[in-house]
C-alpha positions as CSV (number, residue, x, y, z in Angstrom):
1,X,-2.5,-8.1,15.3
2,X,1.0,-8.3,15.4
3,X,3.8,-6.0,13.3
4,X,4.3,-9.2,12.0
5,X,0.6,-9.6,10.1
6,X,-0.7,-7.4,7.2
7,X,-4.1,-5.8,7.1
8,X,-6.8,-8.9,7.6
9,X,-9.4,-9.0,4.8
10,X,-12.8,-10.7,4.6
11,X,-14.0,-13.0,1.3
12,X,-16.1,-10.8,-0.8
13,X,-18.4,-14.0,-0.6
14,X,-19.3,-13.1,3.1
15,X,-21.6,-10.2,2.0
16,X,-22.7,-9.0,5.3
17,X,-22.7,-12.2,7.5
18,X,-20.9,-12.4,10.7
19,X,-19.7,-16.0,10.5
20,X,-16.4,-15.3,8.5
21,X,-12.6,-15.5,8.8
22,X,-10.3,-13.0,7.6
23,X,-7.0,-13.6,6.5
24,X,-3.8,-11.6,6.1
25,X,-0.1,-12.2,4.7
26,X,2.5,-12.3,7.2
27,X,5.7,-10.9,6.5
28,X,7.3,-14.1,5.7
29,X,4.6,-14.9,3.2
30,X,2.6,-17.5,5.3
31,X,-1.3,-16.7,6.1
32,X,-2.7,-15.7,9.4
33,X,-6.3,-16.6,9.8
34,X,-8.4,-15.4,12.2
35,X,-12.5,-15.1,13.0
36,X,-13.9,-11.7,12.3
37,X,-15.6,-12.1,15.4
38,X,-13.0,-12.2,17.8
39,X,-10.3,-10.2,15.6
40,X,-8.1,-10.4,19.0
41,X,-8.5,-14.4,19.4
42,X,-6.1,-16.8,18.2
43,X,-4.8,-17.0,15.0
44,X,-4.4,-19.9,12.5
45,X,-1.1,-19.4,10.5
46,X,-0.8,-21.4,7.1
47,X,2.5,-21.5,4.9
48,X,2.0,-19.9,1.6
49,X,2.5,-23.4,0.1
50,X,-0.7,-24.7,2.4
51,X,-2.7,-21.8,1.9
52,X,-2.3,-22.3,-2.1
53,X,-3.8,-26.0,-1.8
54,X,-6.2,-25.2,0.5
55,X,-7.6,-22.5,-1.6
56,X,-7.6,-24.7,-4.7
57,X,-9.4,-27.3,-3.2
58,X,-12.5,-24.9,-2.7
């Protein structure tokens, strides 16, 4: 994670599964995404716009 990236969080919907992605806010309100099995592995970043209509499209 860089000093760039908040604390990553995983969806309350995971439960205890291992096939998840985390995501954090990055300091200039964008979304880093990442899989919670490789929390070193690339990331994914999303504008907070493009997070907003992904997340209403669920």
């Amino acid at each position: 994670m860089t000093e760039d990236e908040g604390s990553f969080r995983k969806s309350s919907y995971s439960g205890t599964q291992s096939n998840c992605v985390e995501v954090a806010v990055t300091a200039d309100n964008c979304r880093a995404v990442r899989d919670s099995k490789q929390p070193h592995g690339p990331l994914l970043t999303v504008s907070g716009e493009g997070w907003r209509a992904f997340v209403q499209h669920l």
